[in-house]
mmCIF file of the N, C-alpha and C atoms, coordinates in Angstrom:
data_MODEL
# 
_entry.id   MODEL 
# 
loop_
_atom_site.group_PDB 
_atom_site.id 
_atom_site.type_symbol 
_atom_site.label_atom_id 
_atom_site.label_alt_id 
_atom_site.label_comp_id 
_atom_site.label_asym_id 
_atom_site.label_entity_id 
_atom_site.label_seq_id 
_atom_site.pdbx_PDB_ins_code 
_atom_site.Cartn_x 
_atom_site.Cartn_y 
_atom_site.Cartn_z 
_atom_site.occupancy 
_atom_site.B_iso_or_equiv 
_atom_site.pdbx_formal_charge 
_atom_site.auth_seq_id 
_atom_site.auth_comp_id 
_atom_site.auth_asym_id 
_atom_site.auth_atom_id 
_atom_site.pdbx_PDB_model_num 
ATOM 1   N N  . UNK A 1 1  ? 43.392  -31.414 5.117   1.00 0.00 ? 1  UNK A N  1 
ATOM 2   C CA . UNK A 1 1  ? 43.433  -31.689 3.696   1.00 0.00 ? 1  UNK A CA 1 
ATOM 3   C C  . UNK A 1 1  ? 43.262  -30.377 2.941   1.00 0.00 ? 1  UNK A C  1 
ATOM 4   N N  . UNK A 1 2  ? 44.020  -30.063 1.820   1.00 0.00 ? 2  UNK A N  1 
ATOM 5   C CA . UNK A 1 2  ? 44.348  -28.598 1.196   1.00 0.00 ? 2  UNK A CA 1 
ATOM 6   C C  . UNK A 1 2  ? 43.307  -29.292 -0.180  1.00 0.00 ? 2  UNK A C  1 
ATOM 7   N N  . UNK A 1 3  ? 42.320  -28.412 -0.185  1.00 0.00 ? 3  UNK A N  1 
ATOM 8   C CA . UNK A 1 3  ? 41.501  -28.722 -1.403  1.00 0.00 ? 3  UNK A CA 1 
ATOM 9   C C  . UNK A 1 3  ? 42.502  -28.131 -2.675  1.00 0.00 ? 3  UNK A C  1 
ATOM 10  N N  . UNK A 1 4  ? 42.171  -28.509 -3.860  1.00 0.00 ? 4  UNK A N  1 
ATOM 11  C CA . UNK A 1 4  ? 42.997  -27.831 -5.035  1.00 0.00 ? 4  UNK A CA 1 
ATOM 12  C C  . UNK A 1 4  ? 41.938  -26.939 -5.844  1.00 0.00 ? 4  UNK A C  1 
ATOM 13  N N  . UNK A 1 5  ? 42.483  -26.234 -5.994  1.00 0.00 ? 5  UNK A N  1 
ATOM 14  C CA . UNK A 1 5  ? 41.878  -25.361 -6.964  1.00 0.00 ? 5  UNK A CA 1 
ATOM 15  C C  . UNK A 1 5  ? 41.422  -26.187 -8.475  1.00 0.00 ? 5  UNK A C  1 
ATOM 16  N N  . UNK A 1 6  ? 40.030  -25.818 -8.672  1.00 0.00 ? 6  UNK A N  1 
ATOM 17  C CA . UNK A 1 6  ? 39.314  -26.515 -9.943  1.00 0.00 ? 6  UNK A CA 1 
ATOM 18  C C  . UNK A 1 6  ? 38.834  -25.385 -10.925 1.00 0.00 ? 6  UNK A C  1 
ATOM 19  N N  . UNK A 1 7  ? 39.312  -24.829 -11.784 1.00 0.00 ? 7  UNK A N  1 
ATOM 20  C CA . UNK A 1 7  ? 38.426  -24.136 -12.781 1.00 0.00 ? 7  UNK A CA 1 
ATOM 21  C C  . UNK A 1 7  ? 37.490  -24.223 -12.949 1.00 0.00 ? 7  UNK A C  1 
ATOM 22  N N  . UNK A 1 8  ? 37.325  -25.962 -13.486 1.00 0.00 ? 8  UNK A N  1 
ATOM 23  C CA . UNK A 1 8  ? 35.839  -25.825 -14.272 1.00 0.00 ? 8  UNK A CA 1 
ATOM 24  C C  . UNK A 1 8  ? 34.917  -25.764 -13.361 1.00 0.00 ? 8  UNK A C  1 
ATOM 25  N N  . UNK A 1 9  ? 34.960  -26.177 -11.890 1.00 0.00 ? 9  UNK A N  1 
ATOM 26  C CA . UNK A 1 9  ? 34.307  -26.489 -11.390 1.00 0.00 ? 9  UNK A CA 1 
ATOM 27  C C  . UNK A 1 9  ? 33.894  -24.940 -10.808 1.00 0.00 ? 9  UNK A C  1 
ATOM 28  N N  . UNK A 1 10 ? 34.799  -24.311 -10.659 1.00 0.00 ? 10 UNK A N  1 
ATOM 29  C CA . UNK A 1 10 ? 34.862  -22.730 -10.408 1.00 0.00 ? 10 UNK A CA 1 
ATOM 30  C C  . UNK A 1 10 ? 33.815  -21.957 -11.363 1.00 0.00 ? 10 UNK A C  1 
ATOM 31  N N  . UNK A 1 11 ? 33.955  -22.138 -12.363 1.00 0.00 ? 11 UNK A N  1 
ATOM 32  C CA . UNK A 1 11 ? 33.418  -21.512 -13.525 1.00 0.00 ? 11 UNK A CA 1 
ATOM 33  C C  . UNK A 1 11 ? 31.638  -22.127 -13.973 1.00 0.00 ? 11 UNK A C  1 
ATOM 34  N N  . UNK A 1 12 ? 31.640  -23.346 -13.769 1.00 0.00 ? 12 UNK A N  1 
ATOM 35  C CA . UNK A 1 12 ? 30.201  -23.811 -12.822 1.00 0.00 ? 12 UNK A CA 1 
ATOM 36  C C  . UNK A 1 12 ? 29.404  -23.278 -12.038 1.00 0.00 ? 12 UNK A C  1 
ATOM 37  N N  . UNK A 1 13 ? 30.110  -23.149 -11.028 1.00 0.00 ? 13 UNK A N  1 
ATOM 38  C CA . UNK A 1 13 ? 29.510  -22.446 -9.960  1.00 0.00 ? 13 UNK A CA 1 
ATOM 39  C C  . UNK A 1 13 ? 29.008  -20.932 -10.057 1.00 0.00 ? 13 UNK A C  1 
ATOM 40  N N  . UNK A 1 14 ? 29.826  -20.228 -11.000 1.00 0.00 ? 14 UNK A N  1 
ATOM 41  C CA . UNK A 1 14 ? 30.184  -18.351 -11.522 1.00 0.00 ? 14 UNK A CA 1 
ATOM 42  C C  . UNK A 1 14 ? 29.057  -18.874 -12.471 1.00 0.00 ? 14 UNK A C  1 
ATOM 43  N N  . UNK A 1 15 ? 28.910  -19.693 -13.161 1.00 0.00 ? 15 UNK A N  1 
ATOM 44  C CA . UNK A 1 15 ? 27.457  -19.801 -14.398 1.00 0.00 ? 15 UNK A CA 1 
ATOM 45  C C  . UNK A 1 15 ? 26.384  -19.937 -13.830 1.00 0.00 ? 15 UNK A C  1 
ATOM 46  N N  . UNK A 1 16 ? 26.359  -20.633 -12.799 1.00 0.00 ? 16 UNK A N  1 
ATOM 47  C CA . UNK A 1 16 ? 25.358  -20.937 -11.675 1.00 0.00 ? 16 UNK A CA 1 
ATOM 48  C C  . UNK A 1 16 ? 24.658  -19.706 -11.189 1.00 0.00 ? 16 UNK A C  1 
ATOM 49  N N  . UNK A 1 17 ? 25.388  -19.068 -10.922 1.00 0.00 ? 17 UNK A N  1 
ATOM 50  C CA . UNK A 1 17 ? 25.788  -17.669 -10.232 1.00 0.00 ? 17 UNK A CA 1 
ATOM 51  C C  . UNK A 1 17 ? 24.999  -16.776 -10.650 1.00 0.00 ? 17 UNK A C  1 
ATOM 52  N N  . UNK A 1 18 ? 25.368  -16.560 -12.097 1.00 0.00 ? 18 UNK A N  1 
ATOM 53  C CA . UNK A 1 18 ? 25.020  -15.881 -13.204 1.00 0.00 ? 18 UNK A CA 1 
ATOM 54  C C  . UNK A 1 18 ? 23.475  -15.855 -13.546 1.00 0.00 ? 18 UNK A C  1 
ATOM 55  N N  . UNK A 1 19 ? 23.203  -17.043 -13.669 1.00 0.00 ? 19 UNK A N  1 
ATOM 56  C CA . UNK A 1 19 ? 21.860  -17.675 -14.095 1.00 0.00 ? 19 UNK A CA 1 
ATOM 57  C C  . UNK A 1 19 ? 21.182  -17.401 -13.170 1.00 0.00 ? 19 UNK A C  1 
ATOM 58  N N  . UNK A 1 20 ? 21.652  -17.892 -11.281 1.00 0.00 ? 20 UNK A N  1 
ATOM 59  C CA . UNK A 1 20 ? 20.129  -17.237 -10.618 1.00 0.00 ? 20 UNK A CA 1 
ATOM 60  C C  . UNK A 1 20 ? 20.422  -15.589 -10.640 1.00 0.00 ? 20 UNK A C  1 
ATOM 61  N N  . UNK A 1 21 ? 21.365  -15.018 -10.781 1.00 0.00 ? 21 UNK A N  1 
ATOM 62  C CA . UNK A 1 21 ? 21.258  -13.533 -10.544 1.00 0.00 ? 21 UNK A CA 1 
ATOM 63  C C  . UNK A 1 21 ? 20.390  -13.243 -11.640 1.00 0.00 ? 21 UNK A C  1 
ATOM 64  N N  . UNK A 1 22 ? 20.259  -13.161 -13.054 1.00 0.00 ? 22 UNK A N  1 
ATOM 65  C CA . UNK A 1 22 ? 19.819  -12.999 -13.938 1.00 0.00 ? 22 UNK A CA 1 
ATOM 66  C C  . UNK A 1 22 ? 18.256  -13.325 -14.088 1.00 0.00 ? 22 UNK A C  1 
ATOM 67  N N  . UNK A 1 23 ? 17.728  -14.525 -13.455 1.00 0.00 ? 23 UNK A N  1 
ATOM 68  C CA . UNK A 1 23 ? 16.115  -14.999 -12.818 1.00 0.00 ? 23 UNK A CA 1 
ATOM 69  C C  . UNK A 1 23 ? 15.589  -14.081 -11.848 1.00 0.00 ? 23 UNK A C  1 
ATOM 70  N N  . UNK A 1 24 ? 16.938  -13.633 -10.740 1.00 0.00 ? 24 UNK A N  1 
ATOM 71  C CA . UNK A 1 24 ? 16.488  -12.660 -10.273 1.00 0.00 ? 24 UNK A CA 1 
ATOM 72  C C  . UNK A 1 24 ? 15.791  -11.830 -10.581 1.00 0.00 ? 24 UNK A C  1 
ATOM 73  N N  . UNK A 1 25 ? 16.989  -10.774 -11.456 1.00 0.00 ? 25 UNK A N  1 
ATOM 74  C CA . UNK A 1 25 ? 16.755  -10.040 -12.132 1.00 0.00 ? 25 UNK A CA 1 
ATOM 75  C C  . UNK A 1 25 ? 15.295  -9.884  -12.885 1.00 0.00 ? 25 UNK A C  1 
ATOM 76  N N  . UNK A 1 26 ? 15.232  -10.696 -13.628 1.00 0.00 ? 26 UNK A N  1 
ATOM 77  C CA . UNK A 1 26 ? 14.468  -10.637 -14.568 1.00 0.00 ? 26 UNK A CA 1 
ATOM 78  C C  . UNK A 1 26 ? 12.472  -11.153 -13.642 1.00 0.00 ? 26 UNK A C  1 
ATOM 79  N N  . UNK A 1 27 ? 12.816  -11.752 -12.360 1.00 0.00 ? 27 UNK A N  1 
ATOM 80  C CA . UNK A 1 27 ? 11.486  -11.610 -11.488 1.00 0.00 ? 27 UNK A CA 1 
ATOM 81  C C  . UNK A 1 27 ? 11.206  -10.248 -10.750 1.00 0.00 ? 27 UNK A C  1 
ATOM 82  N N  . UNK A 1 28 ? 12.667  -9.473  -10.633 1.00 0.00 ? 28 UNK A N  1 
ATOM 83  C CA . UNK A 1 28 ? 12.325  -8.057  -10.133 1.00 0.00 ? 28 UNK A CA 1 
ATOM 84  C C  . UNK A 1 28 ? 11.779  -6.907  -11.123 1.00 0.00 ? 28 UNK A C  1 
ATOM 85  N N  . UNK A 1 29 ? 12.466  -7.192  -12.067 1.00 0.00 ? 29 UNK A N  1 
ATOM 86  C CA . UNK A 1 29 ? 11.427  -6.220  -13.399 1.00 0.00 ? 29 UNK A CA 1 
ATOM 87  C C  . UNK A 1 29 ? 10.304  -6.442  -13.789 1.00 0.00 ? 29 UNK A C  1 
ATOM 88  N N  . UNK A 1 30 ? 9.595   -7.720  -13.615 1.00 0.00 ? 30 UNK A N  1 
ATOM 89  C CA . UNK A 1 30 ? 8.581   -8.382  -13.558 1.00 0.00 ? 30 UNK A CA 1 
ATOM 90  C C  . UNK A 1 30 ? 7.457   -7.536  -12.036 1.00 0.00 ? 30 UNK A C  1 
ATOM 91  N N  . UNK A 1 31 ? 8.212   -8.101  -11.667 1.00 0.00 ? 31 UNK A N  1 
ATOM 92  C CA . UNK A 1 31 ? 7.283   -7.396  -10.064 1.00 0.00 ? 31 UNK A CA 1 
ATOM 93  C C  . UNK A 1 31 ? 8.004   -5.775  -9.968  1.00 0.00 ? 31 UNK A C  1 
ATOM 94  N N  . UNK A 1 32 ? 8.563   -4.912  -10.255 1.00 0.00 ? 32 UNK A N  1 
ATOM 95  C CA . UNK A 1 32 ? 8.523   -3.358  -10.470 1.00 0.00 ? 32 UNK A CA 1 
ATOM 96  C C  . UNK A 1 32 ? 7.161   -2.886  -11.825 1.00 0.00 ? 32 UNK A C  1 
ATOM 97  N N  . UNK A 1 33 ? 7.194   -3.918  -12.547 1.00 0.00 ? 33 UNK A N  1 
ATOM 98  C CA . UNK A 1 33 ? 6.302   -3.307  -13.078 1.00 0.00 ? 33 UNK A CA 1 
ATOM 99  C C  . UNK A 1 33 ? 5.058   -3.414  -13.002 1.00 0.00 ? 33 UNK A C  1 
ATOM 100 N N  . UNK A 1 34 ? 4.663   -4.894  -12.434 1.00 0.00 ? 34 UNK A N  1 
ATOM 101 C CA . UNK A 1 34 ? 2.858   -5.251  -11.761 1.00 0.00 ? 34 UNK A CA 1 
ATOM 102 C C  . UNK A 1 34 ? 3.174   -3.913  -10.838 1.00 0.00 ? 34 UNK A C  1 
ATOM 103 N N  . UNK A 1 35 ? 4.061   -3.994  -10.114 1.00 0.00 ? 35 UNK A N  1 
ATOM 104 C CA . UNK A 1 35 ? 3.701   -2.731  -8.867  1.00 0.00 ? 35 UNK A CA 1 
ATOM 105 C C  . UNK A 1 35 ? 3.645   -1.271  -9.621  1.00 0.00 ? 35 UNK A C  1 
ATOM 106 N N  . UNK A 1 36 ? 4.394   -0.920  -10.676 1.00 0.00 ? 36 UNK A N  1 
ATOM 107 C CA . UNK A 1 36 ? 4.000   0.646   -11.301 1.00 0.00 ? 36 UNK A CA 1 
ATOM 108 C C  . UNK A 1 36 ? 2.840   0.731   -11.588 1.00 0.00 ? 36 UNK A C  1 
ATOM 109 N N  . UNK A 1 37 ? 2.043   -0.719  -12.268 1.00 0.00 ? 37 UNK A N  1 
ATOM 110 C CA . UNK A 1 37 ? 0.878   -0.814  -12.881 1.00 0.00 ? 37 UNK A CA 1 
ATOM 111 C C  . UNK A 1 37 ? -0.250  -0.621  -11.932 1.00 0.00 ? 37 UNK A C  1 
ATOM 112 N N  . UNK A 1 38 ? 0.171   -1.258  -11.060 1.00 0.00 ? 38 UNK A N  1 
ATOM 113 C CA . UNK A 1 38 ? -0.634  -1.256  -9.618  1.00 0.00 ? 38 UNK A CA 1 
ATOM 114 C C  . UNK A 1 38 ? -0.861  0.267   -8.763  1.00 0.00 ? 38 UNK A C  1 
ATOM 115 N N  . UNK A 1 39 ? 0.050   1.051   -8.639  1.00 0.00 ? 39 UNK A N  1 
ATOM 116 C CA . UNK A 1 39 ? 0.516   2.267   -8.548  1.00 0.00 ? 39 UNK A CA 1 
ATOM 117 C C  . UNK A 1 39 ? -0.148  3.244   -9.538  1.00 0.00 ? 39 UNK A C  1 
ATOM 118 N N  . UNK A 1 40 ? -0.144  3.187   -10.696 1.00 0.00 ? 40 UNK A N  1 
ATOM 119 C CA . UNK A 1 40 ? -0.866  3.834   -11.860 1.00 0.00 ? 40 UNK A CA 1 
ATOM 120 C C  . UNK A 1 40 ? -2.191  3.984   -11.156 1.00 0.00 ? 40 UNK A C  1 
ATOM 121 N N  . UNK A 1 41 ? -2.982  2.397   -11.203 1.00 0.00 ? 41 UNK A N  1 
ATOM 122 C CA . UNK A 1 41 ? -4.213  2.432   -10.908 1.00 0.00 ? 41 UNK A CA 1 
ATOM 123 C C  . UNK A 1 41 ? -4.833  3.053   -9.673  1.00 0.00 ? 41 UNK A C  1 
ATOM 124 N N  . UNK A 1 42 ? -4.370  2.733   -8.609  1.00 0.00 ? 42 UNK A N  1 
ATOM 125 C CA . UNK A 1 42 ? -4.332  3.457   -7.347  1.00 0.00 ? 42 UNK A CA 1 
ATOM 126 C C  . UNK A 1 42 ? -4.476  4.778   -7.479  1.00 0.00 ? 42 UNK A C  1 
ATOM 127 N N  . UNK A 1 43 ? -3.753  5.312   -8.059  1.00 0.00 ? 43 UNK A N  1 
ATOM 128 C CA . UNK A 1 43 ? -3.318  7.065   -8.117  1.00 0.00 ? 43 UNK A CA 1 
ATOM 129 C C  . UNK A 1 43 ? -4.882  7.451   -9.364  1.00 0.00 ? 43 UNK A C  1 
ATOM 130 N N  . UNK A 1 44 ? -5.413  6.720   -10.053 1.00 0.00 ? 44 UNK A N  1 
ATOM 131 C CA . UNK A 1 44 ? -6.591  6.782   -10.558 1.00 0.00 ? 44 UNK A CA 1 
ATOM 132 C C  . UNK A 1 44 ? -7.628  6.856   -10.273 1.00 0.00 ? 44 UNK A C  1 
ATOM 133 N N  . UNK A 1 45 ? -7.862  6.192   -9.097  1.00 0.00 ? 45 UNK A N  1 
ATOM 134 C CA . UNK A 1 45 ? -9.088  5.623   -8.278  1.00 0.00 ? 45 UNK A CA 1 
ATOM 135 C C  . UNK A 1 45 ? -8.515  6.467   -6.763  1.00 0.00 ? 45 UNK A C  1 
ATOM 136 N N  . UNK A 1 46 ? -7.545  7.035   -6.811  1.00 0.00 ? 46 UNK A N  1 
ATOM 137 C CA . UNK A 1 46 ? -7.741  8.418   -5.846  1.00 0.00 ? 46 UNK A CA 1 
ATOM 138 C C  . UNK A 1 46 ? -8.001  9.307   -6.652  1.00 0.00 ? 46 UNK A C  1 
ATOM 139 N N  . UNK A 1 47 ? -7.759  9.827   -7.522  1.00 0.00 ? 47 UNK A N  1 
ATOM 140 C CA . UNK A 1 47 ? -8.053  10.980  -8.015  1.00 0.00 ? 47 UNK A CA 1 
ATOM 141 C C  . UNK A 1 47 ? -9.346  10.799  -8.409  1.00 0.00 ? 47 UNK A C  1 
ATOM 142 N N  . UNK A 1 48 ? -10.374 9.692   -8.641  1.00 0.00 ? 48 UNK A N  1 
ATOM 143 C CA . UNK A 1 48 ? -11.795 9.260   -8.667  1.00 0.00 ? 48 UNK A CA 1 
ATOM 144 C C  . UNK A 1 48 ? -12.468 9.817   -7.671  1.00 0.00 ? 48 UNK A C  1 
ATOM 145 N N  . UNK A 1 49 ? -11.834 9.520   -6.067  1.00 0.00 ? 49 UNK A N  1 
ATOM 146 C CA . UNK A 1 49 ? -12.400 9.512   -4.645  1.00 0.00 ? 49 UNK A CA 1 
ATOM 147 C C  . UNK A 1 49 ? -12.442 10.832  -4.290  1.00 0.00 ? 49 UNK A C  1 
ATOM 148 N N  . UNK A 1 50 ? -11.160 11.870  -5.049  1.00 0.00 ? 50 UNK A N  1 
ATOM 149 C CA . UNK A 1 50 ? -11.087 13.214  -4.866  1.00 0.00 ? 50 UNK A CA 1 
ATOM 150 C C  . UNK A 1 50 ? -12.166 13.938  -5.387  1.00 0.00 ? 50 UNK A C  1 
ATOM 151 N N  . UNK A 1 51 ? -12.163 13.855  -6.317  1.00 0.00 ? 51 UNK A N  1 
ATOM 152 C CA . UNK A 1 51 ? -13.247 14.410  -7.439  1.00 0.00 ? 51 UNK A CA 1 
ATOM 153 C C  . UNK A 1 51 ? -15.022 13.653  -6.587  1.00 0.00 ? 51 UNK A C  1 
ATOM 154 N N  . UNK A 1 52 ? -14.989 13.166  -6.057  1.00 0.00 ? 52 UNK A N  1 
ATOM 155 C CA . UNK A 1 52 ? -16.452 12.464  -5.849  1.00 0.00 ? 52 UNK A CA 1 
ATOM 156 C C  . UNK A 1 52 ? -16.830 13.392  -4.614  1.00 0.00 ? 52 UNK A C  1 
ATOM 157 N N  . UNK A 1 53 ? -15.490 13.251  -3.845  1.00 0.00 ? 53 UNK A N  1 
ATOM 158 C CA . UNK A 1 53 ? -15.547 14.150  -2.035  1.00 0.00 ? 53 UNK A CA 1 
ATOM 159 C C  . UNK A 1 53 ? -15.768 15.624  -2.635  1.00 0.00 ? 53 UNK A C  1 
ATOM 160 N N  . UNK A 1 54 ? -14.564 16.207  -3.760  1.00 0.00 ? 54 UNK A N  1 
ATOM 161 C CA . UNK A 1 54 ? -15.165 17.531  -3.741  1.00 0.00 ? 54 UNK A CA 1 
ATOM 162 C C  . UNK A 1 54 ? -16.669 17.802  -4.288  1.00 0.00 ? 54 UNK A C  1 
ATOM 163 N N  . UNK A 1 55 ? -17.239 16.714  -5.279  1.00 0.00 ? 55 UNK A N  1 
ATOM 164 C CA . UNK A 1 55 ? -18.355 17.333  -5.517  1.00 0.00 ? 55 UNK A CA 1 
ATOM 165 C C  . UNK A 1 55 ? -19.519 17.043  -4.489  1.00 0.00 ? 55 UNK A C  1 
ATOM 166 N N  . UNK A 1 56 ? -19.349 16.342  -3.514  1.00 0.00 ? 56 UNK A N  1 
ATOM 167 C CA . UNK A 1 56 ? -20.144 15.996  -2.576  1.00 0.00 ? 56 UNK A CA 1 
ATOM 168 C C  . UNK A 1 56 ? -19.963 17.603  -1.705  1.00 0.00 ? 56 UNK A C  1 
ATOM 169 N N  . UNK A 1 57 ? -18.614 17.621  -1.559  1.00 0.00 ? 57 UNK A N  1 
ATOM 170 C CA . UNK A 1 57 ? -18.401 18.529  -0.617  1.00 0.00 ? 57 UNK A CA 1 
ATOM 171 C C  . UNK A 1 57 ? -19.231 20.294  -1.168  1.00 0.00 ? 57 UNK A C  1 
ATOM 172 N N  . UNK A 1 58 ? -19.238 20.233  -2.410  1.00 0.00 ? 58 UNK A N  1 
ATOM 173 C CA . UNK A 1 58 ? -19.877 21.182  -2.848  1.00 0.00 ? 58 UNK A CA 1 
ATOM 174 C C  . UNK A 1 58 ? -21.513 21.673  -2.787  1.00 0.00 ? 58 UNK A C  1 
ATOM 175 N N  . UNK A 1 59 ? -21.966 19.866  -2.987  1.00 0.00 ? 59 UNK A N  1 
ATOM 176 C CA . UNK A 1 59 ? -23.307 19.853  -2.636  1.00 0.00 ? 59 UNK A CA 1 
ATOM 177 C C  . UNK A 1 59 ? -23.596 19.407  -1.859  1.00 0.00 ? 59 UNK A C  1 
ATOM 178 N N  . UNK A 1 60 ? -23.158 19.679  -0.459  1.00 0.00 ? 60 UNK A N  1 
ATOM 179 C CA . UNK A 1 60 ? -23.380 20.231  0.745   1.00 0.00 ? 60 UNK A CA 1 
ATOM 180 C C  . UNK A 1 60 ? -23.458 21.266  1.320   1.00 0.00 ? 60 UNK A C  1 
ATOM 181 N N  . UNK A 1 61 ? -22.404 21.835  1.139   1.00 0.00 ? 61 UNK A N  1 
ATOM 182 C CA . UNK A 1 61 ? -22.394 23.663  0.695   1.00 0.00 ? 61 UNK A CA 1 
ATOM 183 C C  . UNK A 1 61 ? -23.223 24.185  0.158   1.00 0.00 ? 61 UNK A C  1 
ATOM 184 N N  . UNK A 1 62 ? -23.991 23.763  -1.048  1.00 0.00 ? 62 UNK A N  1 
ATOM 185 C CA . UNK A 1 62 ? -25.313 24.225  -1.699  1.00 0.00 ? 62 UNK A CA 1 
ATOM 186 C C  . UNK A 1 62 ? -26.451 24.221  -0.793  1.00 0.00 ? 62 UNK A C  1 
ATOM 187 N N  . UNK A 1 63 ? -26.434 23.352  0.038   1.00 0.00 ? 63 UNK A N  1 
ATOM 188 C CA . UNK A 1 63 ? -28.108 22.547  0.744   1.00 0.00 ? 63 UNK A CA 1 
ATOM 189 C C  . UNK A 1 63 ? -27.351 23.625  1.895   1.00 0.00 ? 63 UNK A C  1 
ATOM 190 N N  . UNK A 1 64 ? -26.132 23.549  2.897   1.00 0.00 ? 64 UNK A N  1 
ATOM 191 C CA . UNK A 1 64 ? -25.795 24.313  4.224   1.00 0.00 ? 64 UNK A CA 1 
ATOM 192 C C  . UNK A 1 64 ? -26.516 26.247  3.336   1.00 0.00 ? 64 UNK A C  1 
ATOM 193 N N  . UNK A 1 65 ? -25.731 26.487  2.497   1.00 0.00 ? 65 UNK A N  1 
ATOM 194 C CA . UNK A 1 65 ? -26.300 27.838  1.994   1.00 0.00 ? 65 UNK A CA 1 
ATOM 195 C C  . UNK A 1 65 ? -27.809 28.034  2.353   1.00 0.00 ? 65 UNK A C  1 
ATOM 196 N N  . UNK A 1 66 ? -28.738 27.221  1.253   1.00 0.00 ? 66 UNK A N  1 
ATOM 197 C CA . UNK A 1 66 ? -29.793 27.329  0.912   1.00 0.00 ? 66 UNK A CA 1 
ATOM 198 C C  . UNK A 1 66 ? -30.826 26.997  2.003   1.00 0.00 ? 66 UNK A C  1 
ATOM 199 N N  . UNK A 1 67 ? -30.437 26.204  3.147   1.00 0.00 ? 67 UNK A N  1 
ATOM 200 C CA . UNK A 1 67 ? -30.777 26.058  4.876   1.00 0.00 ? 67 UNK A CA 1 
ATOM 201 C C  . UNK A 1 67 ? -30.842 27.464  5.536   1.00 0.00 ? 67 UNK A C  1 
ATOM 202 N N  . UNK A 1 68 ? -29.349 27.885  5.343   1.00 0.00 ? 68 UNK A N  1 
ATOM 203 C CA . UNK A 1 68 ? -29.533 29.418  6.103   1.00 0.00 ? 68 UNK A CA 1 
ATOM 204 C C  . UNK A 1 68 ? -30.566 30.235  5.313   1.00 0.00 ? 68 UNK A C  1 
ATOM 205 N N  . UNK A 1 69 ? -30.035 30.328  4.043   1.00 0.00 ? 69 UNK A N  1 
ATOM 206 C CA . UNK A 1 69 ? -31.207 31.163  3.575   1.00 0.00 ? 69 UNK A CA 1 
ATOM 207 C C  . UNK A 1 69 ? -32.422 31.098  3.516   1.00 0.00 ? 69 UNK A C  1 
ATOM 208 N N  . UNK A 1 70 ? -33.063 29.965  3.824   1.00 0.00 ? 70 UNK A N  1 
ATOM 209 C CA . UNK A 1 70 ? -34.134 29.443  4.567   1.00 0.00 ? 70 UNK A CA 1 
ATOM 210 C C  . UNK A 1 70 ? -34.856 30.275  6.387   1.00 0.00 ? 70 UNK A C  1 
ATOM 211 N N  . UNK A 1 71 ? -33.524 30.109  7.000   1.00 0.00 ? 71 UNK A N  1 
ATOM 212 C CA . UNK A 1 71 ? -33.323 30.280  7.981   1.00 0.00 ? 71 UNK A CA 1 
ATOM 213 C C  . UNK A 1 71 ? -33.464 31.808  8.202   1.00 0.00 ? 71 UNK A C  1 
ATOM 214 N N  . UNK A 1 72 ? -32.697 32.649  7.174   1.00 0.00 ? 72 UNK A N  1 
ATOM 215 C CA . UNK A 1 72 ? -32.774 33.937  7.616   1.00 0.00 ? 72 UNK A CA 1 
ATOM 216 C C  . UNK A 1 72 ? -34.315 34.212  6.851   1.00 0.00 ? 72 UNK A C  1 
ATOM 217 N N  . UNK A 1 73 ? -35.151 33.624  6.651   1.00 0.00 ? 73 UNK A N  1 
ATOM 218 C CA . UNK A 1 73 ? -36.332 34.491  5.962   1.00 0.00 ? 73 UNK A CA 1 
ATOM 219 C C  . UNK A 1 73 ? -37.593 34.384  6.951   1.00 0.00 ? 73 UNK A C  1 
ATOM 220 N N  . UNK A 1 74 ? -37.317 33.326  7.691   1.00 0.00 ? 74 UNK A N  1 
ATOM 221 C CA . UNK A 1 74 ? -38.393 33.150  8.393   1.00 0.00 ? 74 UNK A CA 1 
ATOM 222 C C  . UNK A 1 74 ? -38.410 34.262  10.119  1.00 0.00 ? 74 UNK A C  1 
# 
């Protein structure tokens, strides 16, 4: 059996089409931007963790110094 060609029914389907591409769409810009936002914050709360390690790391260095110099007096 040779189906026939239907426009409208064609053009249904292409609106159909249209509409989930476009939901798509419009759930992927949705979720690119929770994730930039998400991304933002992250890159915040490392640069928090950086800043905490170097000043730790510094005042350790203070106490390792002030040990030796301890060390060399006695």
């Amino acid at each position: 059996m040779v189906e026939t060609f239907d426009p409208e029914r064609e053009l249904d389907t292409l609106t159909e089409k249209v509409k989930q591409l476009a939901a798509l769409c419009q759930a992927l810009r949705r979720e690119n931007s929770e994730l930039r936002q998400e991304r933002d914050r992250l890159l915040a709360e490392r640069e928090q963790y950086l800043n905490r390690t170097q000043s730790a790391r510094k005042r350790v260095e203070a106490m390792l110094d002030c040990l030796q110099s301890l060390g060399q007096q006695s």
